[in-house]
C-alpha positions as CSV (number, residue, x, y, z in Angstrom):
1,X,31.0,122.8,-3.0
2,X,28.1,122.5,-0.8
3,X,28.5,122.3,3.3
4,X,28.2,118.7,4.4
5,X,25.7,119.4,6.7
6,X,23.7,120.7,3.8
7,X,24.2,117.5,2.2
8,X,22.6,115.8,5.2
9,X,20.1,117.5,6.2
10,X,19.1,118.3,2.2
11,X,18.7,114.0,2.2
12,X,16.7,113.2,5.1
13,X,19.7,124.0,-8.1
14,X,22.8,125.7,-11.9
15,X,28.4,128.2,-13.6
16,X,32.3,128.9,-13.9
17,X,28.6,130.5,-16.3
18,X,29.4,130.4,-19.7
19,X,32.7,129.2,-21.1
20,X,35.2,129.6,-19.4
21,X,36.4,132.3,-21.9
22,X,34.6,135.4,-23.5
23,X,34.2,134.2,-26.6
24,X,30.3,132.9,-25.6
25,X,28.2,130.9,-28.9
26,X,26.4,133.7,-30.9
27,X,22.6,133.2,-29.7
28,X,20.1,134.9,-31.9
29,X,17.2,136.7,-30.1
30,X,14.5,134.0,-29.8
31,X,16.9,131.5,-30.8
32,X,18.9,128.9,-29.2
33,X,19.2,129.3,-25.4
34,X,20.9,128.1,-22.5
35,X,22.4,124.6,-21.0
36,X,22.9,123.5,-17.3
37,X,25.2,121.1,-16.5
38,X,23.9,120.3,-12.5
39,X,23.5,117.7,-10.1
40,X,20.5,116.9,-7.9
41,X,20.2,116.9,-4.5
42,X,19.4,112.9,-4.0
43,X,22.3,112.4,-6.8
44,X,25.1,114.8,-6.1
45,X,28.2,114.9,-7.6
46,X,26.4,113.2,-10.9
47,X,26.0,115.6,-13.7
48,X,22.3,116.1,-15.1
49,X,21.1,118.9,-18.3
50,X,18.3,120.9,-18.0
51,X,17.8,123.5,-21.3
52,X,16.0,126.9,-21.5
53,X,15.3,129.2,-24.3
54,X,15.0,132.1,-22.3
55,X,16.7,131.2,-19.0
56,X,13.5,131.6,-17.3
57,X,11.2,128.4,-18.1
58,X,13.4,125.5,-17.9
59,X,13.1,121.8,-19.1
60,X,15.5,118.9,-17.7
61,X,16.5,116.0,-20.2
62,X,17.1,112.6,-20.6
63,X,13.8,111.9,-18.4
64,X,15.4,113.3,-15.2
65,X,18.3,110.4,-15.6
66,X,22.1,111.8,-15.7
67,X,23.6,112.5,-19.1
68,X,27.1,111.5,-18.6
69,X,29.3,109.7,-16.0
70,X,31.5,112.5,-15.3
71,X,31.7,113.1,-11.1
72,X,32.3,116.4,-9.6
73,X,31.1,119.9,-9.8
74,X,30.2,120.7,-13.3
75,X,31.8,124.1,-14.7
76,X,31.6,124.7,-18.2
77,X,35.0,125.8,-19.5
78,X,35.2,127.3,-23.4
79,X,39.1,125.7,-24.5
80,X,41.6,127.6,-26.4
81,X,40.6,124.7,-29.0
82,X,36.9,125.4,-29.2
83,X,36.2,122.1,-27.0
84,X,34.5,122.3,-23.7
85,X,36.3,121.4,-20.9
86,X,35.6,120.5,-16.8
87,X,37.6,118.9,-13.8
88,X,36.1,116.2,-11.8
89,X,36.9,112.8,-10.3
90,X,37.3,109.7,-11.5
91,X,35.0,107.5,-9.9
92,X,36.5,105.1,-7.4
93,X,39.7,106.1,-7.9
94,X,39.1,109.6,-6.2
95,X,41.5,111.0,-9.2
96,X,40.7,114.2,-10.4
97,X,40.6,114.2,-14.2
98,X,40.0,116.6,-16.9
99,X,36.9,116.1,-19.0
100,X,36.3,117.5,-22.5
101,X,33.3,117.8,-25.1
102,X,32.7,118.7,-28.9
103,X,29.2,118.4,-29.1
104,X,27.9,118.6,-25.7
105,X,26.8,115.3,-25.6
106,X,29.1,113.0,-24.9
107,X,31.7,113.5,-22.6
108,X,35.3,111.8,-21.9
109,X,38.2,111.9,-19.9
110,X,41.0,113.8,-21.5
111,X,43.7,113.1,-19.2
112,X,44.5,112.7,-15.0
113,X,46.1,115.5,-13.3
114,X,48.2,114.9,-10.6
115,X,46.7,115.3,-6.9
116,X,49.9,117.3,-6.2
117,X,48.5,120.5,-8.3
118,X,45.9,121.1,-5.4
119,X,48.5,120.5,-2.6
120,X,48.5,123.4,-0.2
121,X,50.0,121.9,2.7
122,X,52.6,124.6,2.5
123,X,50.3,127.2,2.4
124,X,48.9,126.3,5.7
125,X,45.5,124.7,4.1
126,X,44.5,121.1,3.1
127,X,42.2,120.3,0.2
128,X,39.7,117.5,0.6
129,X,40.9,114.8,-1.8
130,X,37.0,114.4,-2.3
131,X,35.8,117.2,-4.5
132,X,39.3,118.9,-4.7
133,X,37.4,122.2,-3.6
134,X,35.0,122.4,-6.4
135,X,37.3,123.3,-8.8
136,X,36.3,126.5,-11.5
137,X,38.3,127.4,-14.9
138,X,39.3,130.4,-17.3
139,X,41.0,130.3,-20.2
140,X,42.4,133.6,-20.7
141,X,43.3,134.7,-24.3
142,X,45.7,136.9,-23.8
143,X,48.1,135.2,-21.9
144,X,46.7,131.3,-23.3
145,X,46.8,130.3,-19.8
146,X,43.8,128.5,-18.0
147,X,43.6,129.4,-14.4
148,X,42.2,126.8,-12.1
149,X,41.0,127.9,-8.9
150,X,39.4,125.5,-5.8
151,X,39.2,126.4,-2.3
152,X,40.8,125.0,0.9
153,X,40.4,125.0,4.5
154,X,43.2,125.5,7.5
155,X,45.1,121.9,8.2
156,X,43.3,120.4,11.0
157,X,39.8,121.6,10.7
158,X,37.4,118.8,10.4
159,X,33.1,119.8,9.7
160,X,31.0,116.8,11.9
161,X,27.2,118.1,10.6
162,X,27.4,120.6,13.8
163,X,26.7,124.0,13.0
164,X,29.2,125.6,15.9
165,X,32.0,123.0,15.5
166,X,32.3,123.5,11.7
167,X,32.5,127.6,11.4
168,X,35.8,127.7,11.9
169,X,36.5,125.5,9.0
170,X,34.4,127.3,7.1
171,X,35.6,130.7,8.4
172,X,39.2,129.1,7.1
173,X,38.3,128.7,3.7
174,X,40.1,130.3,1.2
175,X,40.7,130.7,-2.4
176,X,44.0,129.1,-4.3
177,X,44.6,129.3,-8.0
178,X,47.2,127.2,-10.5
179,X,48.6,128.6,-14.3
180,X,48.6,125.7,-17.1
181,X,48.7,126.2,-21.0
182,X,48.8,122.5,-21.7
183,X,47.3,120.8,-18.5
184,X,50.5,118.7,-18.2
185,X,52.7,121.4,-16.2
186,X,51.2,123.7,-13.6
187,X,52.2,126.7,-11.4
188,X,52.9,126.1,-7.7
189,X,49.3,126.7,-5.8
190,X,48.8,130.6,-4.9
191,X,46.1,131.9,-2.8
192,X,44.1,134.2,-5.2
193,X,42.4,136.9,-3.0
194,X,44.2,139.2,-0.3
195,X,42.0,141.3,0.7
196,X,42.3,144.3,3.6
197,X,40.2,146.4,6.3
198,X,36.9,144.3,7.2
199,X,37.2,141.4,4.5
200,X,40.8,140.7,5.4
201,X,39.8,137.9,6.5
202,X,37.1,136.7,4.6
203,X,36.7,133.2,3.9
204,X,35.8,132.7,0.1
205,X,34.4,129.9,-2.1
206,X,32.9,128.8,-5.4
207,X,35.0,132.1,-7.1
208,X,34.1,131.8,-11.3
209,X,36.3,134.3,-12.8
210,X,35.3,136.7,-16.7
211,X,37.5,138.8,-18.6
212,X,34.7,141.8,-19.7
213,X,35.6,145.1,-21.2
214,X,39.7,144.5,-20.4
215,X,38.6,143.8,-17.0
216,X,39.2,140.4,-14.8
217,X,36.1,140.1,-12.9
218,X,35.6,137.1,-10.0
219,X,31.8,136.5,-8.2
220,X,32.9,134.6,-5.1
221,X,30.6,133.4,-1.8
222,X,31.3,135.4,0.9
223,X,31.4,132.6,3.7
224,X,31.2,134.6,6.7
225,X,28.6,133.6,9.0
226,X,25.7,136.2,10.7
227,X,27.5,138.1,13.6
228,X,30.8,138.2,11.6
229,X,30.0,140.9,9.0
230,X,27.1,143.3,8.9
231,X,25.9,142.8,5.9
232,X,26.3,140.0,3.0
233,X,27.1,137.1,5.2
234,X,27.0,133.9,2.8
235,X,25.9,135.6,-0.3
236,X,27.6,136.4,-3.5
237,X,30.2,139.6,-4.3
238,X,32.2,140.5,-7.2
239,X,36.1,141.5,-7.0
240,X,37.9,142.6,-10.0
241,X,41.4,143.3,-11.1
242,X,43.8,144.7,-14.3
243,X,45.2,141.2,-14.1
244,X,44.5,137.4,-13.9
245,X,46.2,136.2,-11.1
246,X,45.6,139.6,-9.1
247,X,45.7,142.4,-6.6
248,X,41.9,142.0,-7.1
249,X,39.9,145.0,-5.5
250,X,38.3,144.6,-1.9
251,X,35.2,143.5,-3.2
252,X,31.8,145.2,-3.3
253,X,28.5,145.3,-1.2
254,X,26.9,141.5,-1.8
255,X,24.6,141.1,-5.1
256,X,22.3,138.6,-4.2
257,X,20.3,137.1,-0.8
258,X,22.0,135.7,1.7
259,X,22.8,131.3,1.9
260,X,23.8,131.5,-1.5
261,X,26.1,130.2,-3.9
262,X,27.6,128.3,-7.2
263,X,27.0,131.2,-9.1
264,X,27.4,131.3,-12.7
265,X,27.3,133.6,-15.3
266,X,25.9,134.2,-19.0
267,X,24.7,136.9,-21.3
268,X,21.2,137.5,-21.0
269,X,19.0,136.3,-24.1
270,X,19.0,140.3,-25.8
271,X,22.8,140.5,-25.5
272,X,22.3,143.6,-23.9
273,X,23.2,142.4,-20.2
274,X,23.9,139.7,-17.8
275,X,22.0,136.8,-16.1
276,X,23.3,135.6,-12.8
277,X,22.4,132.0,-11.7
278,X,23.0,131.3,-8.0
279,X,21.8,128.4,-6.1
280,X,19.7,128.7,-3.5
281,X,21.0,126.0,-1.1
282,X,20.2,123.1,-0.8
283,X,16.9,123.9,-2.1
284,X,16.7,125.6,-6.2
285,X,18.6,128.3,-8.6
286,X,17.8,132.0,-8.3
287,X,17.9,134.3,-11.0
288,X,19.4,138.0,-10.8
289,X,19.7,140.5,-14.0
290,X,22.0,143.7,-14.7
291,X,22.6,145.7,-17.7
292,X,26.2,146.3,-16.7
293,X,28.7,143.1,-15.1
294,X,28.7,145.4,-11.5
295,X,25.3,146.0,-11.4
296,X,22.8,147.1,-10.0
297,X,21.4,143.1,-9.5
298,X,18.0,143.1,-9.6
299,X,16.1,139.1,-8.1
300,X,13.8,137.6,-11.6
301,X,11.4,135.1,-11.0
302,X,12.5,131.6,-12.4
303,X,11.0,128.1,-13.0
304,X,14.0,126.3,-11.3
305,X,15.1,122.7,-12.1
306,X,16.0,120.4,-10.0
307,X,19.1,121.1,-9.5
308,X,21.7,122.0,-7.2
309,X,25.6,123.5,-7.6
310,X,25.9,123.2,-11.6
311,X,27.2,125.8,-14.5
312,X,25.0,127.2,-17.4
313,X,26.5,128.2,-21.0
314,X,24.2,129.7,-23.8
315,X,24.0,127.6,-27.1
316,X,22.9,127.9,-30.7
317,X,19.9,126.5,-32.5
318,X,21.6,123.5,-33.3
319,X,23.2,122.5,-30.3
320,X,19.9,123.3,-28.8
321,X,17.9,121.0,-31.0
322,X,20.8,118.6,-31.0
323,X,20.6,118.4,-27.3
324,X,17.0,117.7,-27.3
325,X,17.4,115.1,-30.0
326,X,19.8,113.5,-28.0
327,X,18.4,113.3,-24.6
328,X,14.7,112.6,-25.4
C-alpha cells in the first residue's frame, strides 16, 4: 500500500507476481506473455491491464479506461480450483471481499469476509479499515491452505502527509498472516516475520510469498528509513523458510534501489529465470532479472505503463489474444 503522503504529493507502476501458486500457465517461447492487473496514480485503488509479450515493451488496454470494478490492491492469486482469485473492497461499503476470475475478463465478487480476520488489536497493531493492509495470497499445495498476509501499524499511530510525524508509523509496520482452505473459517492473525540482530526490528510491507525448489520464499519492503540501517532502506529483500507460516531466515542484502516496492514475481519469458517487477514510487515499474530466485538481481531497462502498485501473471496465446479481443 502506498504512503499517503505519496498519494498526495503523486496528485498535485505492476504482483503477489504470478499466481499465487507455482503451478504458473505454460508460456511458449515467443508466445503468450504477461498480464498486469494495476492502478494508476490519478485512479488508485481502480484496477487497470496492461499486456506484454516479453515483459519488456508493454501495451495498456481498454483505451487506458479500468477493466473491472474491483477496488483494492490487485494480486493475482492461482486457486486450488484453477480460478483466479484477489481481495479488495467493496465499494462504499468499505467491506473487504474476495474476488474471483475464469477467463481474466470479467471479474465478480465471490463472497465477503468478515473485517474480524484482519483484527490485530490484540497483537498491539490496528489495520486501516481502508485498504486492509494491501492484502497478498498463496495457495499452498501441500497443505491446501491459502495464506493471507497484510500489514499493520502500532495502535495509535496516525500519518498527517508529514514526513517526521509519520516514521514512526511507518517504522511500526509489520507483517500478519491468516490460514483458510475454504475462505469461510480462518486462523487467528499471527505476525509472519520475527526476525533478530539489526532487522529485529524491521518494519515490513507488501511481503508476496513462492514455494520454489521445496523452498517458501517471501520478497518484502524493507521500510526502514535512511539513518536507521546502512544499507537497503526502503527497498526490496527476500526471506525464506522450510515452512509456510515460518521461522523465515533473517533476510538478505536488499535486491533492488532504494523507494521501492509492490513487487511481484514471474518466470521470465525463456523459463530459464525470474523477472522481478517493482514499482518505483509514485512514479513507474522497474524491472530486475536473475537466473536463480536469490539472485544475483541485475536492473533491465523497461517501457513502463502507467501504473502504480499492481501484480503481473504470465498467460498463454489464447488468453493473450482473448484479452486483447476483449479490451480493444
Amino acid at each position: 500500500m502506498k504512503h499517503l503522503f505519496y498519494c498526495v504529493i503523486s496528485i498535485l507502476l505492476f504482483v503477489g507476481c504470478n499466481g499465487c501458486s507455482s503451478n504458473e500457465k505454460d508460456v511458449e517461447s515467443g508466445n503468450g506473455g504477461y498480464l498486469l492487473a494495476h492502478m494508476t496514480t490519478f485512479d488508485y485503488g481502480a484496477m487497470y491491464y496492461s499486456v506484454s509479450q516479453d515483459g519488456i515493451s508493454w501495451t495498456t488496454l481498454n483505451s487506458g479506461k479500468k477493466v473491472s470494478d474491483y477496488r483494492g490492491h490487485p494480486d493475482f492469486c492461482l486457486g486450488k480450483d484453477g480460478r483466479y482469485y484477489m481481495i479488495g473492497i467493496q465499494g462504499g461499503t468499505w467491506q473487504p471481499v474476495l474476488w474471483a476470475t475464469k477467463s481474466m475478463i470479467t471479474w465478480g465478487i465471490e463472497k465477503q469476509i468478515p473485517q474480524s480476520v484482519f483484527n490485530v488489536d490484540e497483537l498491539g497493531h490496528k489495520t486501516e479499515l481502508i485498504w486492509y493492509g494491501a492484502p497478498k495470497m498463496f495457495y499452498d499445495e501441500d497443505s491446501g491452505q491459502y495464506i493471507i498476509t497484510w500489514h499493520a501499524a502500532k495502535d495509535g499511530l496516525t500519518t498527517n502527509g508529514n514526513e517526521e510525524h509519520d516514521k514512526p508509523y511507518w517504522r511500526s509496520i509489520r507483517t500478519f498472516y491468516v490460514l483458510t482452505s475454504d475462505f469461510v473459517t480462518f486462523t487467528e492473525p499471527q505476525r509472519l516475520f520475527n526476525f533478530t540482530g539489526i532487522h529485529e526490528n524491521m518494519p515490513t510491507m507488501d511481503a508476496i510469498i513462492r514455494k520454489v525448489d521445496g523452498k517458501y520464499y517471501s520478497f518484502i519492503k524493507d521500510e526502514r528509513w535512511p539513518g536507521d540501517v546502512s544499507e537497503g532502506y526502503k527497498a526490496i529483500r527476500i526471506t525464506k523458510s522450510e515452512n509456510l507460516t515460518g521461522p523465515y531466515e533473517n533476510p538478505g542484502q536488499a535486491i533492488t534501489d532504494t523507494w521501492r516496492e509492490a513487487q511481484t514475481l514471474a518466470r521470465n519469458p525463456r523459463d530459464n529465470g525470474w523477472y522481478l517487477f517493482v514499482e518505483r514510487y509514485p512514479i513507474e515499474y522497474t524491472l530486475y532479472e536473475a537466473s536463480q530466485i536469490e539472485g544475483p538481481w541485475v536492473k533491465k531497462n523497461i517501457a513502463s505503463p502507467d501504473a502504480r502498485h499492481g501484480s503481473v501473471v504470465r498467460i498463454d496465446e489464447t488468453t493473450y489474444q482473448a484479452l486483447l479481443k476483449a479490451f480493444k
